[in-house]
PAGU-767957 format. One record per atom (N, C-alpha, C): x, y, z. Coordinates in steps of 0.1 Angstrom, whole numbers, padded with zeros to 4 digits, always signed. Atoms other than C-alpha are relative to their C-alpha. Layout:
XYZ;...
END
This chain:
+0003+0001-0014;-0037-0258-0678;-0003+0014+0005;+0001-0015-0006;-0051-0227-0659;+0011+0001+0008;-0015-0007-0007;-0024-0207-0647;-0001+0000+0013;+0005+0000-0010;-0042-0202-0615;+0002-0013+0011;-0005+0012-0001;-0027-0228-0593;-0014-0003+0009;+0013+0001-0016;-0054-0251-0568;+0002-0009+0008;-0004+0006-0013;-0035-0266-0545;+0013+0009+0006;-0012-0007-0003;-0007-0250-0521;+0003-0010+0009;-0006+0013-0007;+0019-0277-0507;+0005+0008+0013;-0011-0009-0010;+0034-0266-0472;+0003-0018+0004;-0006+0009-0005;+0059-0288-0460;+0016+0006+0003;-0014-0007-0005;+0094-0285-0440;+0008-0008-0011;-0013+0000+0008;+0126-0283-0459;+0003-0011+0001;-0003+0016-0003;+0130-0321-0447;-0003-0010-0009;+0011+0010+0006;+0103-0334-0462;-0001+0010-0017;+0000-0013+0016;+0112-0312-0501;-0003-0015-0007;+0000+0011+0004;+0116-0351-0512;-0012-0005-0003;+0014+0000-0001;+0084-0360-0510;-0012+0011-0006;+0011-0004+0005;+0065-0333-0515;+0001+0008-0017;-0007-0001+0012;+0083-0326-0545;-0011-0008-0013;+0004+0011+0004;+0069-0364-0555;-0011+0002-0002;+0011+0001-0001;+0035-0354-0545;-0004+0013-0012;+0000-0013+0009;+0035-0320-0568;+0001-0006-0014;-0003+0002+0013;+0049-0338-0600;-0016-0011+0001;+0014+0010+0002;+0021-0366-0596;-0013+0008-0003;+0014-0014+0004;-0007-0339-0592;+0000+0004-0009;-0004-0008+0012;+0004-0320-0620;-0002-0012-0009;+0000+0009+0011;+0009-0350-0644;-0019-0003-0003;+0012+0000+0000;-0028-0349-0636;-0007+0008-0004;+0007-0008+0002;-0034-0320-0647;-0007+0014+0010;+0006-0009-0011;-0040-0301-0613;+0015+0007+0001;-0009-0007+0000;-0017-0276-0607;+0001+0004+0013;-0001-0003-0012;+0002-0267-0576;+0005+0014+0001;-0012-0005-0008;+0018-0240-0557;+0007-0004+0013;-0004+0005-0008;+0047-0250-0541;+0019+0006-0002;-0016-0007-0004;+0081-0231-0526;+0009-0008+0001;-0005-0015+0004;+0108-0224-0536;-0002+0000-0014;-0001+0000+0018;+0097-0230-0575;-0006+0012-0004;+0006-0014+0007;+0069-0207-0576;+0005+0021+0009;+0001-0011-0001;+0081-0180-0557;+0012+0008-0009;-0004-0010+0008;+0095-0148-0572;+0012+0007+0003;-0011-0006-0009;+0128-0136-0567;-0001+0015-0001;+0003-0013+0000;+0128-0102-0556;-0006+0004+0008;+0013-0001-0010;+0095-0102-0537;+0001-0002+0006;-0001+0001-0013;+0089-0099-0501;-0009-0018+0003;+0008+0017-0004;+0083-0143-0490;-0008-0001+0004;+0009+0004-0006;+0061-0141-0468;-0013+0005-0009;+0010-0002+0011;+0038-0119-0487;-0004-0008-0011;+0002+0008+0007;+0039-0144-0513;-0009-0013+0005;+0004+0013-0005;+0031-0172-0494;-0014+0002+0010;+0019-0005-0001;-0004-0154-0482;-0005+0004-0011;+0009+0005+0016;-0014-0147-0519;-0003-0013+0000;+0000+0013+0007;-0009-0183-0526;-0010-0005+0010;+0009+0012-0006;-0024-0200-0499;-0017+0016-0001;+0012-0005-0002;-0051-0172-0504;-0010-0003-0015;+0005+0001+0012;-0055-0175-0541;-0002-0015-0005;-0001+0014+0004;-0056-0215-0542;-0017-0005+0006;+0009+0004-0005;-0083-0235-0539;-0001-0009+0014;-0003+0012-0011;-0069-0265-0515;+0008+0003+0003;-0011+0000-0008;-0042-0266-0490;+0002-0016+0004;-0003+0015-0008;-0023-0299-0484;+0014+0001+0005;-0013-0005-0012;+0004-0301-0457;+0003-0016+0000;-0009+0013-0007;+0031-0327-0452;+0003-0003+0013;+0001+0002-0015;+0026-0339-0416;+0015-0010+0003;-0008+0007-0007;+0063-0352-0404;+0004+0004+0014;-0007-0007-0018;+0083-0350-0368;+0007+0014-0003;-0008-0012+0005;+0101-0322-0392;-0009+0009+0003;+0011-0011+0003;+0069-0302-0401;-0004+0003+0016;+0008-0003-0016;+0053-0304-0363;+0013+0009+0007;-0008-0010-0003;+0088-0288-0354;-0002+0016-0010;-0001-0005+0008;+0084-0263-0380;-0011+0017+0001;+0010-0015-0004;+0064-0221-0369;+0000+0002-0017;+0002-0006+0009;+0066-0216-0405;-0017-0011-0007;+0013+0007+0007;+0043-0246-0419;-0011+0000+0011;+0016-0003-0010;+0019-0240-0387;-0001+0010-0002;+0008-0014+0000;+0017-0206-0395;-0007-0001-0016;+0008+0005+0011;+0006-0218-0430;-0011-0008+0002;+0009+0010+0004;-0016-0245-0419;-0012+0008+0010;+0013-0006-0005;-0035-0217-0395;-0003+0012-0011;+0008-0009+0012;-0039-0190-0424;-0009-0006-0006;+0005+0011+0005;-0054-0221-0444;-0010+0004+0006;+0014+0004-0010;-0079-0228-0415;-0009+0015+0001;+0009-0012+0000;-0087-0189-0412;-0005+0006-0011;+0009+0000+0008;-0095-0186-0447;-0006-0012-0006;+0009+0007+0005;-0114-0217-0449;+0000-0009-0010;-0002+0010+0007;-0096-0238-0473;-0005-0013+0001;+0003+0009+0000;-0102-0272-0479;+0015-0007+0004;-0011+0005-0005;-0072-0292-0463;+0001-0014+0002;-0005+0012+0003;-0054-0323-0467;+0013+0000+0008;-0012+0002-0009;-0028-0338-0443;+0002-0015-0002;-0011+0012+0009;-0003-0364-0460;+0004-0004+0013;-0011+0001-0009;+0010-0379-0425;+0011-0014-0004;-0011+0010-0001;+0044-0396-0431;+0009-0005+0011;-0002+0010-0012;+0063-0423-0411;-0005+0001+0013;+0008+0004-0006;+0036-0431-0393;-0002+0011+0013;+0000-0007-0015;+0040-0399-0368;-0014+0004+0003;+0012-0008-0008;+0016-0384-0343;+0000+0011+0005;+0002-0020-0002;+0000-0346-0341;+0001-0003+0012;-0007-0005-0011;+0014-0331-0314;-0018+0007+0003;+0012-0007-0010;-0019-0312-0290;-0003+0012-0015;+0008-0010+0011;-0018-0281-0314;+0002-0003-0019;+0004+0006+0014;-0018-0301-0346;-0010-0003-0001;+0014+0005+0000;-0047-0314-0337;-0012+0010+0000;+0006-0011+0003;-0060-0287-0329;-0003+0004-0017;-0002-0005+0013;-0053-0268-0362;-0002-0008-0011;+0005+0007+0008;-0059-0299-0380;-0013-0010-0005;+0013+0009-0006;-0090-0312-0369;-0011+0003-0009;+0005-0002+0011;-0108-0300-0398;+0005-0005-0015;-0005+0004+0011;-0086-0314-0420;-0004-0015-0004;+0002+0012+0001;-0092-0344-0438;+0016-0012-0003;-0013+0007-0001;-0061-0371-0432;+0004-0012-0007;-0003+0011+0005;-0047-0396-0451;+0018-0001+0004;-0019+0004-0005;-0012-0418-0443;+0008-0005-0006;-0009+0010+0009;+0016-0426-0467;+0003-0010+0007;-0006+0012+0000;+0026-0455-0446;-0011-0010-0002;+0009+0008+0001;-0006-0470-0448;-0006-0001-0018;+0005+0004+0014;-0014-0467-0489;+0013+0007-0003;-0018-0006+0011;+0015-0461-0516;-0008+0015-0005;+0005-0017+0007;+0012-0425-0532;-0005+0000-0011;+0012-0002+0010;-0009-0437-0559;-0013+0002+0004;+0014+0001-0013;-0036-0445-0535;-0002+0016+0005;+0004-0019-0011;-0034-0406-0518;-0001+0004-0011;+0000-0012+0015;-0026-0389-0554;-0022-0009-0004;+0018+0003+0002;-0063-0409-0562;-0006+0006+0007;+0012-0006-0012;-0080-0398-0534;+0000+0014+0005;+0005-0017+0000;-0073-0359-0534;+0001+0002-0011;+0008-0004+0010;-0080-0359-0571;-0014+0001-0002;+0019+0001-0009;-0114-0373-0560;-0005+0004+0005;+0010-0009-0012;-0119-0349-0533;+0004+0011-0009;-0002-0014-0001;-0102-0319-0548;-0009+0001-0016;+0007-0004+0012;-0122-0326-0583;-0020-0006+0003;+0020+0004-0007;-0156-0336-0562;-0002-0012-0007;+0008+0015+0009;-0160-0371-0582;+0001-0009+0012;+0002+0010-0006;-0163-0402-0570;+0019-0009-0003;-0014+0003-0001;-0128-0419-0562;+0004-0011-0012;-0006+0008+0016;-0119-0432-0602;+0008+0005-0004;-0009-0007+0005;-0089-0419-0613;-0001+0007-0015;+0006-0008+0016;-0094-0395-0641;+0014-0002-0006;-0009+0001+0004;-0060-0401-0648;-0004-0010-0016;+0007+0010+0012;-0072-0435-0669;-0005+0005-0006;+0006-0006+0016;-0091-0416-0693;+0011+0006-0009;-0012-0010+0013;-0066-0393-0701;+0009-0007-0009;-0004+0007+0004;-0044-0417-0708;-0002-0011-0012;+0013+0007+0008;-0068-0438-0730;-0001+0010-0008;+0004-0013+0013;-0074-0406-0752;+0012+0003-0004;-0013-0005+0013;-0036-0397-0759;+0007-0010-0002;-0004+0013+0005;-0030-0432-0767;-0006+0001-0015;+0007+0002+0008;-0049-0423-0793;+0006+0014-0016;-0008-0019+0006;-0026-0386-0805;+0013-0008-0006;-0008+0003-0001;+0002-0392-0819;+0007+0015-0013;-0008-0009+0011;+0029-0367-0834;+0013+0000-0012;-0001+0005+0012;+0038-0371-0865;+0010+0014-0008;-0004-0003+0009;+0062-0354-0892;-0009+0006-0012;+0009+0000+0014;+0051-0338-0925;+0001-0009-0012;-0002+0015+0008;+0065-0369-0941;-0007-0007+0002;+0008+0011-0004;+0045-0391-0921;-0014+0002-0010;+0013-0003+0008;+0015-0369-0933;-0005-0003-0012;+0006-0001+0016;+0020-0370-0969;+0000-0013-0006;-0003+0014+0011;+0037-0403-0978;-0010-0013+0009;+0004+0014-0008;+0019-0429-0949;-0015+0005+0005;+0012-0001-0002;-0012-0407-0941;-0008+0003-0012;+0011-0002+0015;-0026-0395-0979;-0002+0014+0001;+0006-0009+0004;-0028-0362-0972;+0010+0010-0003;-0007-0011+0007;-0016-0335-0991;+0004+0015+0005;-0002-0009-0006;-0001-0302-0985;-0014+0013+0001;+0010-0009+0000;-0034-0282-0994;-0008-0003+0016;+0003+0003-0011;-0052-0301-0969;+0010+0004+0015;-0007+0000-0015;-0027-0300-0939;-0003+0019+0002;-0001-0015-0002;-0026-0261-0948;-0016+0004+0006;+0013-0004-0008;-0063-0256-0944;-0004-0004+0018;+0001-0002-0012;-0067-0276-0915;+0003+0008+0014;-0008-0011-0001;-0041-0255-0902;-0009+0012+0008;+0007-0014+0002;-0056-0225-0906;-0014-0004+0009;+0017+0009-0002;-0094-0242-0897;+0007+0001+0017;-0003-0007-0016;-0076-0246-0864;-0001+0010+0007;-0004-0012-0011;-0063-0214-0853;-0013+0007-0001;+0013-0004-0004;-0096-0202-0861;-0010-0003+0010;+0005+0008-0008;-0110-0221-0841;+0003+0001+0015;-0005+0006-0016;-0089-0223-0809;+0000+0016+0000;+0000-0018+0001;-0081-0179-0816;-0010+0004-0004;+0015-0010+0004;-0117-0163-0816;+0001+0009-0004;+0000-0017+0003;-0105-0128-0819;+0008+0000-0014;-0010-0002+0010;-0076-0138-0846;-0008+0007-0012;+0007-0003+0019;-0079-0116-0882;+0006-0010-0010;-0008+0011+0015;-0071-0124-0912;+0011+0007-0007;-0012-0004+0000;-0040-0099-0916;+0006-0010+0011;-0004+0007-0009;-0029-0120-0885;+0008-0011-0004;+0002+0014-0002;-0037-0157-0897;+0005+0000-0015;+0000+0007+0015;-0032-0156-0938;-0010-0011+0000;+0013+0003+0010;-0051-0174-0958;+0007-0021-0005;-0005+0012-0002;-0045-0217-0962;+0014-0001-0016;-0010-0001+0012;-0028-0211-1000;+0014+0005+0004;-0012-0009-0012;+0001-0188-0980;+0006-0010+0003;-0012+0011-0003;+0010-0217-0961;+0004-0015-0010;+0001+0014+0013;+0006-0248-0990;+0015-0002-0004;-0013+0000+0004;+0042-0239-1000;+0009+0000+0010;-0009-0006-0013;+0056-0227-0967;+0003-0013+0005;-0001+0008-0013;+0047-0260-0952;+0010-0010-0008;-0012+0012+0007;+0068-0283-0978;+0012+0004-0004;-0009-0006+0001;+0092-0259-0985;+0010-0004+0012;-0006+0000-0013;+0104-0261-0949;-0006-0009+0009;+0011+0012-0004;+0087-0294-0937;+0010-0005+0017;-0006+0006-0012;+0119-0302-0907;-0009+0014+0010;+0003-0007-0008;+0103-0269-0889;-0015+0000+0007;+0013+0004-0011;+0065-0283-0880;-0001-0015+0005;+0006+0012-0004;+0049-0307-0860;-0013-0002+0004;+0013-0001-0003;+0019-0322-0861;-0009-0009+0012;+0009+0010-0014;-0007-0338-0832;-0011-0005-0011;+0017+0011+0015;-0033-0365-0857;-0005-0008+0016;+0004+0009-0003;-0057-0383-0839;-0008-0012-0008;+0004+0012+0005;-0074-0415-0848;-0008-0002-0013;+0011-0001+0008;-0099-0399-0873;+0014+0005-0011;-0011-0006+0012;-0063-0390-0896;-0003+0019+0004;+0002-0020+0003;-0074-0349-0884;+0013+0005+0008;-0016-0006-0008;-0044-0325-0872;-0011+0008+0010;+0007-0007-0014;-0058-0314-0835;+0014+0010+0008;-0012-0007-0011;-0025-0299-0825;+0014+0004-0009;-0017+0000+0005;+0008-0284-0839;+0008+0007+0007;-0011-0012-0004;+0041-0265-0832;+0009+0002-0012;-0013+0002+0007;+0063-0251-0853;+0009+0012-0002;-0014-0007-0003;+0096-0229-0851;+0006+0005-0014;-0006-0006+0011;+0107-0207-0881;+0012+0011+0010;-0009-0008+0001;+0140-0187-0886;-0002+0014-0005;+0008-0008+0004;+0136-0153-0892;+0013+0013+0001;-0007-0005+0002;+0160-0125-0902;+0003+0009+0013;+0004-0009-0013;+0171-0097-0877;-0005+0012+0003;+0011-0012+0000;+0153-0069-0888;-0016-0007+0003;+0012+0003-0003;+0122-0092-0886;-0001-0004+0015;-0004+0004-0008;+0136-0104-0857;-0010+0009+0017;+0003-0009-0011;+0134-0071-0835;-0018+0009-0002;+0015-0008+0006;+0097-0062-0856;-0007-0009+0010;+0007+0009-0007;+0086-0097-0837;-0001+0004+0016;+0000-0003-0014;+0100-0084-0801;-0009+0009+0001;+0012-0016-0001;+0078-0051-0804;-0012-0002-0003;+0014+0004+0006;+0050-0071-0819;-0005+0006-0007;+0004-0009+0015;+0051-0051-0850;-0004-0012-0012;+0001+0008+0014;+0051-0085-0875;-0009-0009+0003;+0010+0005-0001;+0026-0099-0883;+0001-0015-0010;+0003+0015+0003;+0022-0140-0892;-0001-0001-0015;+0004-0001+0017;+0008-0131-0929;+0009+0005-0007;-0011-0006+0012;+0039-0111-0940;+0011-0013+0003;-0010+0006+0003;+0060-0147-0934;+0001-0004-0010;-0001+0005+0018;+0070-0161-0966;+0012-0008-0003;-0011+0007+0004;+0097-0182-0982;+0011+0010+0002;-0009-0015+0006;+0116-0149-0991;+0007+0005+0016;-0002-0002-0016;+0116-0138-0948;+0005-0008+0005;-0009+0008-0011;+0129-0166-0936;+0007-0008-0003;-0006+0007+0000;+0156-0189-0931;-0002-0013-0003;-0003+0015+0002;+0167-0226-0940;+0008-0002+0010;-0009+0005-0012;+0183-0241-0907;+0008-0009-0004;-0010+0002+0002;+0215-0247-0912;+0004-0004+0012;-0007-0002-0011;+0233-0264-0888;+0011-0007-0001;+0002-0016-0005;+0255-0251-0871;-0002+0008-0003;-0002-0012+0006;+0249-0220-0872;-0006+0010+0012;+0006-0013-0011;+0233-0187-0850;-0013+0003-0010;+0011-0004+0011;+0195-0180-0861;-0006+0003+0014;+0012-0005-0008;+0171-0157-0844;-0014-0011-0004;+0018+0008-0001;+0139-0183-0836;-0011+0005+0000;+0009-0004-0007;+0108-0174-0835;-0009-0010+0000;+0010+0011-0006;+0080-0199-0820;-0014+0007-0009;+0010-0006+0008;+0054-0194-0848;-0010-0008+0008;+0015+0005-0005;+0024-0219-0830;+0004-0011+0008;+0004+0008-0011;+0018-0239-0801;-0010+0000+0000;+0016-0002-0007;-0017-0251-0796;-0002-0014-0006;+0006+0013-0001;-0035-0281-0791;-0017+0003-0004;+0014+0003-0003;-0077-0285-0799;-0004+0002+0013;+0001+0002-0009;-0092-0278-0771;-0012-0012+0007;+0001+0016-0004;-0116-0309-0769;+0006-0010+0002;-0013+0013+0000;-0080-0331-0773;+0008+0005+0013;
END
């Protein structure tokens, strides 16, 4: 997901409930919000924060209650908005009515009413406006395509899919090349490297197969001594000096320095 958020929620402390509701929906979509108190930064001066955001976002949507219309902080939000030209969305819940300078201030906005559609109905219709389509939920696709992923063991791989450790290792490899343009080859090693690594220690990956039996995605989590430990924090060690010999067998219990060897998905999956 780009980091870059493109929506910024303003809404009063009343209404956290809700717009809470409306953030997790968005997001499960794939659109990403900003929305206080999660994204801000402790430490940093608030308000300053809260003019980045609404400056660095693409949409502004405000939760219109009797709370909010009391509220100098979400009108001073919803006129920054209007003075840089955002695109604006106004959620009004239980059925209330803009006060003279809501109207004002909002009269470029475009309105929709929770009491009049449920919040699938609104989550559709500023996906549709804030991704310019035509009002179809792009949700259904997505859903439809990782119906289709499924993550899988290296047991599953070997004994119920057919494929062998050489294979899994290459594609592997075939991946990060792939999804890491810049990566070397001191970096990435070589598919032979991992052939052993991966059955040796088969509870520490995971894989993403789609329908065609191909690996589009993995993660996986090695142990790792504490001199390699503190080489990994300074970003001294490099991927190709891991080996059977370097790392641990997960034992448990026990205390083991982790290190997050790969996260990554295909990026057409």
């Amino acid at each position: 997901m780009d980091k870059r958020s493109q929506i910024f929620i303003s809404y009063s402390k009343q209404d956290k409930e809700i717009a809470d509701l409306i953030c997790h929906a968005l997001e499960k979509r794939l659109i990403s919000c900003w929305i206080a108190p999660r994204d801000i930064d402790v430490g940093e001066d608030w308000a300053d924060q809260i003019v980045k955001a609404i400056e660095s976002n693409k949409s502004f949507v405000v939760i219109i209650s009797d709370h909010s219309m009391e509220s100098n902080e979400v009108l001073k939000e919803i006129t920054l908005a209007s003075e840089m030209k955002k695109k604006i969305f106004a959620i009004c819940i239980n059925g209330c009515e803009l006060s003279k300078g809501y109207k004002y201030h909002l009269s470029i906005a475009q309105r929709m009413d929770l009491c009049e559609n449920n919040l699938e109905e609104i989550i559709d219709k500023l996906e549709a406006k804030i991704r310019d389509t035509k009002e179809v939920p792009v949700k259904a696709v997505k859903e439809e395509k990782i119906e289709d992923l499924q993550i899988v063991t290296y047991y599953e791989l070997t004994k119920k899919r057919g494929l062998n450790k050489s294979e899994i290792a290459r594609q592997l490899v075939a991946n990060d090349r792939k999804l890491y343009h810049n990566i070397d080859d001191d970096n990435e090693g070589d598919p032979s490297q991992w052939e052993t690594y991966l059955s040796k220690y088969p509870q520490t990956f995971r894989y993403m197969v789609n329908s065609q039996n191909q690996i589009v995605g993995n993660w996986s989590m090695v142990t790792l001594s504490g001199a390699d430990y503190r080489r990994a924090k300074e970003g001294k060690l490099l991927e190709s000096e891991l080996n059977i010999g370097s790392t641990e067998y997960f034992m448990f219990g026990g205390v083991f320095y982790g290190y997050l060897l790969n996260l990554s998905v295909n990026e057409e999956d």
